[in-house]
Biopython code that builds the backbone (N, CA, C, O; Angstrom):
import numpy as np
from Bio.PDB.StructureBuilder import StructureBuilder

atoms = [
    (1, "UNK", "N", (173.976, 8.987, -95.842)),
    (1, "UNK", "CA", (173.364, 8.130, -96.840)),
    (1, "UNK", "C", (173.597, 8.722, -98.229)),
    (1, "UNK", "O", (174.020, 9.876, -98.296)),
    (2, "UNK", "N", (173.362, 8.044, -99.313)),
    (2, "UNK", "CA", (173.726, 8.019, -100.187)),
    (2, "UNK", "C", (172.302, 7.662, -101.142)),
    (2, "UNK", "O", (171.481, 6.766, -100.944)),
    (3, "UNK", "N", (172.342, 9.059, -102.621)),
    (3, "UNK", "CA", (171.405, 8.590, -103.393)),
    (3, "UNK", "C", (171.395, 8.711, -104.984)),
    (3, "UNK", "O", (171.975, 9.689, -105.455)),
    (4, "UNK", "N", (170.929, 8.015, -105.653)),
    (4, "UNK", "CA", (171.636, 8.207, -107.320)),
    (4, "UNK", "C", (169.912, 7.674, -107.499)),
    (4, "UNK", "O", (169.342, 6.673, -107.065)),
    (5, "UNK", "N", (169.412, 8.846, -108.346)),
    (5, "UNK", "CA", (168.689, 8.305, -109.386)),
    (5, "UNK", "C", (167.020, 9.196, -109.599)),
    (5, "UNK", "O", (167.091, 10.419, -109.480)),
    (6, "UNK", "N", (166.412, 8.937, -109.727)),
    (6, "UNK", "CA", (164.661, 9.928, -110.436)),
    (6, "UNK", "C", (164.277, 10.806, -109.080)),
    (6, "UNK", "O", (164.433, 10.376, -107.937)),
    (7, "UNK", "N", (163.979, 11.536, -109.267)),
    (7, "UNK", "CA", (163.429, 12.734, -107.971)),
    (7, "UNK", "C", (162.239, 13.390, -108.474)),
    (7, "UNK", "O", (162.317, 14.146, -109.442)),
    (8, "UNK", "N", (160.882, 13.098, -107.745)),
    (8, "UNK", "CA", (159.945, 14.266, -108.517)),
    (8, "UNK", "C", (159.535, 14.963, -106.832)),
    (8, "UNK", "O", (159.527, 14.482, -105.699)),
    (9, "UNK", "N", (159.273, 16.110, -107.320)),
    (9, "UNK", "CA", (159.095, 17.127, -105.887)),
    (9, "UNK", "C", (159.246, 16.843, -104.981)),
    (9, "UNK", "O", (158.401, 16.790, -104.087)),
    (10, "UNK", "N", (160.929, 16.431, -104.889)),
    (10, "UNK", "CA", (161.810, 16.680, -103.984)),
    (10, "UNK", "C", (161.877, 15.515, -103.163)),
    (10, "UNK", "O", (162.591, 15.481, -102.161)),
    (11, "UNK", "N", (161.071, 14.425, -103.588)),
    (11, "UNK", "CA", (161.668, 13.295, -103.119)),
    (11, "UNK", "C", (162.081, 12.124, -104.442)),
    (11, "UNK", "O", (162.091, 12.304, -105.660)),
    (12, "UNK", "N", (162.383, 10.962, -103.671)),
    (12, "UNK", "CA", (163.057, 9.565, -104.369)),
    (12, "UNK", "C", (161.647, 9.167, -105.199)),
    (12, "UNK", "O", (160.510, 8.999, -104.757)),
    (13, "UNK", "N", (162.225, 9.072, -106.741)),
    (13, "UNK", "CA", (160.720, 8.542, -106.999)),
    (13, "UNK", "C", (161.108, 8.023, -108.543)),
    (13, "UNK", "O", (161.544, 8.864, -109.329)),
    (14, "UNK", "N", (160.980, 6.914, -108.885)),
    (14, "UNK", "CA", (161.260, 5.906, -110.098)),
    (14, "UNK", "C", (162.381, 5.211, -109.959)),
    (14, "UNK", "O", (162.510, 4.360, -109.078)),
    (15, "UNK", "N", (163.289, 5.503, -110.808)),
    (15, "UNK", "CA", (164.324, 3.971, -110.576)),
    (15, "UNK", "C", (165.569, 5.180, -110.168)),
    (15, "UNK", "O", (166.055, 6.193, -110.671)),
    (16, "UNK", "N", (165.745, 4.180, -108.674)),
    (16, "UNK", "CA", (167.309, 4.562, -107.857)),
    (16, "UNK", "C", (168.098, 3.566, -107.490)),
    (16, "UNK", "O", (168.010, 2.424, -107.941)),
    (17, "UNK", "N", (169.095, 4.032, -106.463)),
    (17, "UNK", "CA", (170.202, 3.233, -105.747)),
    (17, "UNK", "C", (170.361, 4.017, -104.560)),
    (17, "UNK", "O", (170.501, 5.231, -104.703)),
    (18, "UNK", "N", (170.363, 3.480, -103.315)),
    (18, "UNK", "CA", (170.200, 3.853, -102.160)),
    (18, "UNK", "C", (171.336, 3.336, -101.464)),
    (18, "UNK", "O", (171.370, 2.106, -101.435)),
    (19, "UNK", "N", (172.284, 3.938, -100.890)),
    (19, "UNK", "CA", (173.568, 3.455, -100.101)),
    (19, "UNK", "C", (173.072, 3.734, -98.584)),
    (19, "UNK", "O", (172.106, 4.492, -98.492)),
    (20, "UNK", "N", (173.720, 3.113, -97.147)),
    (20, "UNK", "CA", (173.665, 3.403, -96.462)),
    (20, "UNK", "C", (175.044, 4.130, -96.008)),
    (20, "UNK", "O", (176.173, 3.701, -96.251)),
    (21, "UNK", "N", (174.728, 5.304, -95.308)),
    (21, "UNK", "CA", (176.135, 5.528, -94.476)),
    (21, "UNK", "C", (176.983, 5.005, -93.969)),
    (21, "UNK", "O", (178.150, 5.396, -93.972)),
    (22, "UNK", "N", (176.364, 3.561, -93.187)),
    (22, "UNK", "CA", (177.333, 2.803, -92.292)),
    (22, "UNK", "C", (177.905, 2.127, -93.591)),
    (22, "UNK", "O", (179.061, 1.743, -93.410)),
    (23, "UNK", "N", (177.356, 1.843, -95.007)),
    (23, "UNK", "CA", (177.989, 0.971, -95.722)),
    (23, "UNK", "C", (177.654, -0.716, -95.764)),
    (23, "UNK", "O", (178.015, -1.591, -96.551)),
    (24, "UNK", "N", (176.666, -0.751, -94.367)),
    (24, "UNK", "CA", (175.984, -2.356, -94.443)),
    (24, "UNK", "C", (174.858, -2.651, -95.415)),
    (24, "UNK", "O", (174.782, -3.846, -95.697)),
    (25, "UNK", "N", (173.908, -1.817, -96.034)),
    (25, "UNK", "CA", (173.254, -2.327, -96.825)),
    (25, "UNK", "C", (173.180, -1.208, -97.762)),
    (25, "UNK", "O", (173.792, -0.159, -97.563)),
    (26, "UNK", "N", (172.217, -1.478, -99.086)),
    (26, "UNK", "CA", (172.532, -0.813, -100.428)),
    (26, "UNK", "C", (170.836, -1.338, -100.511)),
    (26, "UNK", "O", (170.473, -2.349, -99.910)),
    (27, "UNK", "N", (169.949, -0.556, -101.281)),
    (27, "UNK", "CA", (168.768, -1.132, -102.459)),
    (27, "UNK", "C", (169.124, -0.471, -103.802)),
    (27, "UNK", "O", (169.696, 0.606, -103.972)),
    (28, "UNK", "N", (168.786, -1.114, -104.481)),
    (28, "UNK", "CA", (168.249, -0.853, -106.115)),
    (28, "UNK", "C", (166.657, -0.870, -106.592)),
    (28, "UNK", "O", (166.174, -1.840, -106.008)),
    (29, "UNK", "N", (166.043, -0.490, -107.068)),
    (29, "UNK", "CA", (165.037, -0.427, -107.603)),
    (29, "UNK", "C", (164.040, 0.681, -107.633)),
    (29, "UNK", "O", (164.311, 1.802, -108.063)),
    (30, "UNK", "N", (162.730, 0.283, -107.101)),
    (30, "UNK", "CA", (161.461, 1.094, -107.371)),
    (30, "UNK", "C", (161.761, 2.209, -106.183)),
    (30, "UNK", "O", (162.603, 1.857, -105.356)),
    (31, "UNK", "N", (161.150, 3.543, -106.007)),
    (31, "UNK", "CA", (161.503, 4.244, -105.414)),
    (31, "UNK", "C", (159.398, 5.054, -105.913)),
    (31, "UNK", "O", (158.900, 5.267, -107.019)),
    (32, "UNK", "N", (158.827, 5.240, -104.548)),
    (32, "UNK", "CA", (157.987, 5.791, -104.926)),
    (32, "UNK", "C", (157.456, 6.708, -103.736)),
    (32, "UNK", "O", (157.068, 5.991, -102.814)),
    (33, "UNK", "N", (157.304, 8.197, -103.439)),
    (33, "UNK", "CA", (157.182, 9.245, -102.935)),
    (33, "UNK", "C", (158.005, 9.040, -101.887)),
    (33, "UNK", "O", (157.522, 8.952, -100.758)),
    (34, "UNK", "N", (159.386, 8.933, -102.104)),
    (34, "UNK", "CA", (160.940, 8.553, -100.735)),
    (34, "UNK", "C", (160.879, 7.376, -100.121)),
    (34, "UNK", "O", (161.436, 7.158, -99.045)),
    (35, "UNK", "N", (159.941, 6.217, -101.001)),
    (35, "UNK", "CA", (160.270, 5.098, -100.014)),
    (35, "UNK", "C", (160.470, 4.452, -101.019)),
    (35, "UNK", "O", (160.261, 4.774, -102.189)),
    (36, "UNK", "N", (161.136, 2.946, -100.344)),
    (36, "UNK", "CA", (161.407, 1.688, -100.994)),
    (36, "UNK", "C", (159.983, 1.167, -101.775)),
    (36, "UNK", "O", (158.977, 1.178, -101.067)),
    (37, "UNK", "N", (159.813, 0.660, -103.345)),
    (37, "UNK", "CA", (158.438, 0.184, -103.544)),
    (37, "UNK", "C", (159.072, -1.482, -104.136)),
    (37, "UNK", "O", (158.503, -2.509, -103.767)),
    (38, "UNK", "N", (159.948, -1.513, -104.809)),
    (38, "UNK", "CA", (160.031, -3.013, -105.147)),
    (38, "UNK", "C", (161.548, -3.424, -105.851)),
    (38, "UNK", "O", (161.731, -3.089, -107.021)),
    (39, "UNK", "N", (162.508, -4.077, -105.190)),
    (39, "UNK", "CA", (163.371, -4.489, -105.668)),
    (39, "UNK", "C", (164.617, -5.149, -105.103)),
    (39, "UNK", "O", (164.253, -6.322, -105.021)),
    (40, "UNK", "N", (165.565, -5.110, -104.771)),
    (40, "UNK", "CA", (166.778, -5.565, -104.032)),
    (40, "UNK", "C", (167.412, -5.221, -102.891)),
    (40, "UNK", "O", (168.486, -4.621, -102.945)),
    (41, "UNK", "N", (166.716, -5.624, -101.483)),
    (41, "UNK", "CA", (167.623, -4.665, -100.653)),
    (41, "UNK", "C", (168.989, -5.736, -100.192)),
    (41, "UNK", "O", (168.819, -6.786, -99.572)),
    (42, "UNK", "N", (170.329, -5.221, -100.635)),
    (42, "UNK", "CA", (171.129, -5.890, -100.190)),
    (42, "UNK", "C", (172.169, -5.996, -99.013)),
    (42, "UNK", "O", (172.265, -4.848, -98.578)),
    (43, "UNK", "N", (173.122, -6.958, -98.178)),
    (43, "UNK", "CA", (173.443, -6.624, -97.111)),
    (43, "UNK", "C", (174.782, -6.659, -97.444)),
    (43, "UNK", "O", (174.987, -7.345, -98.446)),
    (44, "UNK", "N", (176.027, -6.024, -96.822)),
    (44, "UNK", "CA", (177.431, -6.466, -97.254)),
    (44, "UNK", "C", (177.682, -8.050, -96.398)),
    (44, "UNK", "O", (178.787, -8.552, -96.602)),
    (45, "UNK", "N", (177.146, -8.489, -95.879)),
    (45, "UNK", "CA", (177.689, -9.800, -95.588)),
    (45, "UNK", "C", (177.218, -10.692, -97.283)),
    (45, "UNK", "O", (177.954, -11.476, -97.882)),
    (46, "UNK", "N", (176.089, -10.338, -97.631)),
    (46, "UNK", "CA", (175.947, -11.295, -98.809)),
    (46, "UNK", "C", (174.560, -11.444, -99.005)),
    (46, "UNK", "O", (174.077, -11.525, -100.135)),
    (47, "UNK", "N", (173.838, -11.490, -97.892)),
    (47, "UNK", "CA", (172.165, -11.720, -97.630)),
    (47, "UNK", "C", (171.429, -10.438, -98.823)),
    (47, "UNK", "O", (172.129, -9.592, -99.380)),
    (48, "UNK", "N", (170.198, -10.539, -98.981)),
    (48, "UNK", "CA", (169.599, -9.989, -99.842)),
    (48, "UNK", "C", (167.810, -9.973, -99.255)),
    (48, "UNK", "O", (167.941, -10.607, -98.208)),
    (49, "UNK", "N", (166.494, -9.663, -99.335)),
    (49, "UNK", "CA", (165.906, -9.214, -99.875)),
    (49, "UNK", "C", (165.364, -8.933, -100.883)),
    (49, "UNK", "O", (165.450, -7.733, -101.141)),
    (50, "UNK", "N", (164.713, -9.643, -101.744)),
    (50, "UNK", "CA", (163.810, -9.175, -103.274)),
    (50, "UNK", "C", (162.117, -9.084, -103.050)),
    (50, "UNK", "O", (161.287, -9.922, -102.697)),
    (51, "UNK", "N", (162.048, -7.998, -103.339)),
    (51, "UNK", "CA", (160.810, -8.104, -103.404)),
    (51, "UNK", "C", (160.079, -6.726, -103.066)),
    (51, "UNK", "O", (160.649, -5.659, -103.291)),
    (52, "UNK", "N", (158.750, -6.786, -102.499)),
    (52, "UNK", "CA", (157.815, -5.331, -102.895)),
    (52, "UNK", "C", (157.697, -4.439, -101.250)),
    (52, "UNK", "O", (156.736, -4.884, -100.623)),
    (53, "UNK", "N", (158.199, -3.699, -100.736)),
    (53, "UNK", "CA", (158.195, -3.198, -99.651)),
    (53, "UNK", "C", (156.599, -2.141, -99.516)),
    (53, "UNK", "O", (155.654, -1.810, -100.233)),
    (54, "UNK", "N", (157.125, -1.921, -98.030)),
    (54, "UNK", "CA", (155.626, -0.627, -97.739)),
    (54, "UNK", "C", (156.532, 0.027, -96.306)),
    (54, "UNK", "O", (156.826, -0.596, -95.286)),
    (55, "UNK", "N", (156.864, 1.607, -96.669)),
    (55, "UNK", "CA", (157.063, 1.982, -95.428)),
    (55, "UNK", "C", (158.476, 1.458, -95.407)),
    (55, "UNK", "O", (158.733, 0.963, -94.310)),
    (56, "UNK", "N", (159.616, 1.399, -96.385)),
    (56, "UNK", "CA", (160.592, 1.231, -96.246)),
    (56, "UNK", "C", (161.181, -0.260, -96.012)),
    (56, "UNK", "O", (162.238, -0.704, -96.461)),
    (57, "UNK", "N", (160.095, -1.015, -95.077)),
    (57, "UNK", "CA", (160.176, -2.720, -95.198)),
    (57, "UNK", "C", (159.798, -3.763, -95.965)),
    (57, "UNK", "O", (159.120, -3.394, -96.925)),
    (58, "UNK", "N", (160.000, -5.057, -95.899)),
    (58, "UNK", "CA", (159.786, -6.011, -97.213)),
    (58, "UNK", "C", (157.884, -5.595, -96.320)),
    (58, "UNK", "O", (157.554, -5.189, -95.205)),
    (59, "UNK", "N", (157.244, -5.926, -97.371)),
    (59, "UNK", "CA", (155.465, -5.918, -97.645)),
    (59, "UNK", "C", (155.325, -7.522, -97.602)),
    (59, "UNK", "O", (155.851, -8.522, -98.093)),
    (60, "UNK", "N", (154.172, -7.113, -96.608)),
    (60, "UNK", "CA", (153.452, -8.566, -96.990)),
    (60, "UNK", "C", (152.909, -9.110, -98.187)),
    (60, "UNK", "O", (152.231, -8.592, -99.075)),
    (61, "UNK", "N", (153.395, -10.384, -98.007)),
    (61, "UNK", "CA", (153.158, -11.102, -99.536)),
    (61, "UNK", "C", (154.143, -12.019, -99.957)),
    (61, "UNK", "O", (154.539, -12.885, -99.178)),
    (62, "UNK", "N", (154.718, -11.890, -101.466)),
    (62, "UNK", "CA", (155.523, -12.469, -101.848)),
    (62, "UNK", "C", (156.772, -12.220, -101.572)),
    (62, "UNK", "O", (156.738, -11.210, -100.869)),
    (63, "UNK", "N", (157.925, -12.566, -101.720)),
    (63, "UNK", "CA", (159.381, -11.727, -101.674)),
    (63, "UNK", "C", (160.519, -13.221, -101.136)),
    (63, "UNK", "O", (160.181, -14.114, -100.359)),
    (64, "UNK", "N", (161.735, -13.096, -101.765)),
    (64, "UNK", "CA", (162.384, -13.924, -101.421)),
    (64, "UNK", "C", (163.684, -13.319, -100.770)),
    (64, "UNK", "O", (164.505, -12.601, -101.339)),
    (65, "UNK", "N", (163.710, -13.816, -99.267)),
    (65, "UNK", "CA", (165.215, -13.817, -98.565)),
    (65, "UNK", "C", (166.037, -14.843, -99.218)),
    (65, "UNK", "O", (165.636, -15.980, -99.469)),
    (66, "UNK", "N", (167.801, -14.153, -99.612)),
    (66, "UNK", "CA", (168.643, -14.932, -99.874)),
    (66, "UNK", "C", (169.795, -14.476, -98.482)),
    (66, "UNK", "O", (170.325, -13.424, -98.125)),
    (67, "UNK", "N", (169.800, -15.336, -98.184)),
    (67, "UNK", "CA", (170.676, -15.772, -96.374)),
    (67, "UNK", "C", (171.862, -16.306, -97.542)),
    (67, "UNK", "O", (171.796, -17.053, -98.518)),
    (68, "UNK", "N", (173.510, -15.122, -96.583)),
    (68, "UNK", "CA", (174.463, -15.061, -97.148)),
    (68, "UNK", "C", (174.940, -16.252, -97.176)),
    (68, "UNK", "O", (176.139, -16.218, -97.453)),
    (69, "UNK", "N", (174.318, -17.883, -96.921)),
    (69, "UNK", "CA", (174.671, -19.305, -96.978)),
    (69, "UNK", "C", (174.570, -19.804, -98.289)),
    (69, "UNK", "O", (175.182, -20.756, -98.773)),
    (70, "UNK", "N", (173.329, -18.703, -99.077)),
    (70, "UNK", "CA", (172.778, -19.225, -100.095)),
    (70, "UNK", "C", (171.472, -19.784, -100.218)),
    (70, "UNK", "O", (170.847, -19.891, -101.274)),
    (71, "UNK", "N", (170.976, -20.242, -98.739)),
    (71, "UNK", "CA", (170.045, -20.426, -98.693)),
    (71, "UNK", "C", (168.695, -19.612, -99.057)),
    (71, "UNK", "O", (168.763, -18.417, -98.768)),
    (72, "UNK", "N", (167.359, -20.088, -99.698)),
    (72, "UNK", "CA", (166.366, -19.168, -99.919)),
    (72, "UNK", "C", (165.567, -19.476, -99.316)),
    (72, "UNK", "O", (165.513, -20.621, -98.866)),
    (73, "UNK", "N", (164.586, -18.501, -99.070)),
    (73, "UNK", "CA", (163.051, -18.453, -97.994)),
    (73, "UNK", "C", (162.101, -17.779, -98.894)),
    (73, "UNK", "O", (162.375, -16.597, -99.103)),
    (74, "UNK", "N", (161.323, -18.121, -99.327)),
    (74, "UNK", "CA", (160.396, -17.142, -100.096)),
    (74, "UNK", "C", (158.701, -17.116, -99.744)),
    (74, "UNK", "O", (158.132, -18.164, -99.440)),
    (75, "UNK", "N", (158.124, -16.088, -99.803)),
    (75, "UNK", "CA", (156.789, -16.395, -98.954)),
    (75, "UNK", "C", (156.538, -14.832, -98.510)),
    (75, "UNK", "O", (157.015, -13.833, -99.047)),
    (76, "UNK", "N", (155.950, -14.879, -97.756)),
    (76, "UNK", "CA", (155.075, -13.279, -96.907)),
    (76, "UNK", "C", (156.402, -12.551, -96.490)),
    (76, "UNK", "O", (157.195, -13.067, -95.702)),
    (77, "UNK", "N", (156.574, -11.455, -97.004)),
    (77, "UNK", "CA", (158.004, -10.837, -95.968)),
    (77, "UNK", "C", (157.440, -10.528, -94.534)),
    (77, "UNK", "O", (156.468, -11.129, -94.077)),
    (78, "UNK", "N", (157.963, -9.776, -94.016)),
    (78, "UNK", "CA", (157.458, -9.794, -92.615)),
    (78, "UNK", "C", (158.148, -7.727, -92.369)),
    (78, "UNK", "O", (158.790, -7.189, -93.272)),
    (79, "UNK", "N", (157.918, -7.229, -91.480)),
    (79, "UNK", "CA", (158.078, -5.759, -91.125)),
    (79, "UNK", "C", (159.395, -5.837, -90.212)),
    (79, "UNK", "O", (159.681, -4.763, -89.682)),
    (80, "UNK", "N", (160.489, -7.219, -89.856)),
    (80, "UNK", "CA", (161.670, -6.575, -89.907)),
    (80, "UNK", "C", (162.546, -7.448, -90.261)),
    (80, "UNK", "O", (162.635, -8.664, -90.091)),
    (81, "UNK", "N", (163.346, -6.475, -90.907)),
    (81, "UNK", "CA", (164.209, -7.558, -92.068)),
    (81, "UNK", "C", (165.104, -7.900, -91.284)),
    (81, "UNK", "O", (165.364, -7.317, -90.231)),
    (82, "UNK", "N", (165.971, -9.411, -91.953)),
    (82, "UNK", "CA", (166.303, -10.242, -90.859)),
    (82, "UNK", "C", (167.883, -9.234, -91.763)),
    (82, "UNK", "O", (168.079, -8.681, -92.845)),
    (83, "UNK", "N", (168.825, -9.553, -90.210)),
    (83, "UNK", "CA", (170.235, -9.003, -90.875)),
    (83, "UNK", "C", (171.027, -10.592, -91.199)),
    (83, "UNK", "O", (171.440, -11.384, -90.351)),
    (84, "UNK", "N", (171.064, -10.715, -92.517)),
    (84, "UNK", "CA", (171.365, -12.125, -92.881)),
    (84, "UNK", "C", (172.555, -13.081, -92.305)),
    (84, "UNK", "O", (172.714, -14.301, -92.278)),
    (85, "UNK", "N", (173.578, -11.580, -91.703)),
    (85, "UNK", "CA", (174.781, -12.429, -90.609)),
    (85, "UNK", "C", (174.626, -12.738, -89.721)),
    (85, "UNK", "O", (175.493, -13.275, -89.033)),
    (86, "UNK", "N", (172.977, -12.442, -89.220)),
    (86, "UNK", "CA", (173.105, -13.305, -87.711)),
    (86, "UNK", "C", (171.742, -12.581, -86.824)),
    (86, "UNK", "O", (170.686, -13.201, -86.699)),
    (87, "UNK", "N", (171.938, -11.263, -86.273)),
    (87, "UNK", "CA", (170.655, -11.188, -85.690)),
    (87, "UNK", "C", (169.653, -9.958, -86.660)),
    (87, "UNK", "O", (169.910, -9.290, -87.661)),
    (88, "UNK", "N", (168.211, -10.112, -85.612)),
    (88, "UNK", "CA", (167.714, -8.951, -86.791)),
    (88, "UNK", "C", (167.644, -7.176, -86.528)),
    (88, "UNK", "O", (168.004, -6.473, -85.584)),
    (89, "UNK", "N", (167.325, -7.026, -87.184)),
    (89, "UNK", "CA", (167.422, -5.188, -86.916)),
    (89, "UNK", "C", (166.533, -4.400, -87.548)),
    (89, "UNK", "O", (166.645, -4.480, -88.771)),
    (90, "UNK", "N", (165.671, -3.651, -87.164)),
    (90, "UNK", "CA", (164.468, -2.744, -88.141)),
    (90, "UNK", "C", (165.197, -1.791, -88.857)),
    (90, "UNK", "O", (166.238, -1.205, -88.560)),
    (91, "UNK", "N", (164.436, -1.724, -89.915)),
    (91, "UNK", "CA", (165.170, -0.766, -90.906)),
    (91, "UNK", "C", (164.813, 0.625, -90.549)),
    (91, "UNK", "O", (164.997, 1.495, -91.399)),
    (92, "UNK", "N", (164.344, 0.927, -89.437)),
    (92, "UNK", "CA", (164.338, 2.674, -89.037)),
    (92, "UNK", "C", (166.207, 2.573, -88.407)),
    (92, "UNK", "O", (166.931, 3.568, -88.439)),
    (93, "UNK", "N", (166.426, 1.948, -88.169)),
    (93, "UNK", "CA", (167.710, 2.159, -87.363)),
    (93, "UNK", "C", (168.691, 2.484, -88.338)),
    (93, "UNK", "O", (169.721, 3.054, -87.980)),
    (94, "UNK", "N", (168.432, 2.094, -89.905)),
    (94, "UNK", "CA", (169.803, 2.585, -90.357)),
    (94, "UNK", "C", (170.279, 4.032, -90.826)),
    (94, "UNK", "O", (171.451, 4.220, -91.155)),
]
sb = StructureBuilder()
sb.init_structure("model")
sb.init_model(0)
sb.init_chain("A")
sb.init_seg("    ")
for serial, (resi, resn, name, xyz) in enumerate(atoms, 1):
    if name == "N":
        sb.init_residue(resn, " ", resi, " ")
    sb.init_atom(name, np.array(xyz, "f"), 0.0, 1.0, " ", f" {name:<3s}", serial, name[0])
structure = sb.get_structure()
């Protein structure tokens, strides 16, 4: 994995960019004591993620899926993000 951006005692913390190893997904944004807190998680098929996570996943609440069709879903995220090419996958696996 891959990381660019604010570090306070020794973890991810203010504004980063997060690569994955395999190269299927990327985030940008909030970064608060090594986890995801609010911003873009994106997929290389095209699909996306916006919005406020907990624990590395989209957070309940607001947040909008963009499905690499173009299509949008916006509403409560849910604890596993959908993989926008087709099936889903928890984000401990990447």
């Amino acid at each position: 994995d891959w990381y660019k951006g604010d570090w306070k005692e020794g973890k991810k913390h203010g504004k980063g960019k997060y690569y994955s190893k395999a190269g299927v997904c990327w985030y940008i944004g909030d970064f608060e004591d090594g986890e995801f807190r609010s911003g873009d998680w994106r997929l290389s098929c095209g699909g996306k993620y916006s919005g406020n996570f907990k624990g590395n996943k989209p957070a309940l609440g607001p947040g909008t899926y963009t499905f690499a069709n173009g299509t949008k879903q916006q509403g409560a995220g849910s604890h596993t993000i959908l993989n926008f090419c087709g099936s889903p996958f928890e984000t401990n696996t990447l």
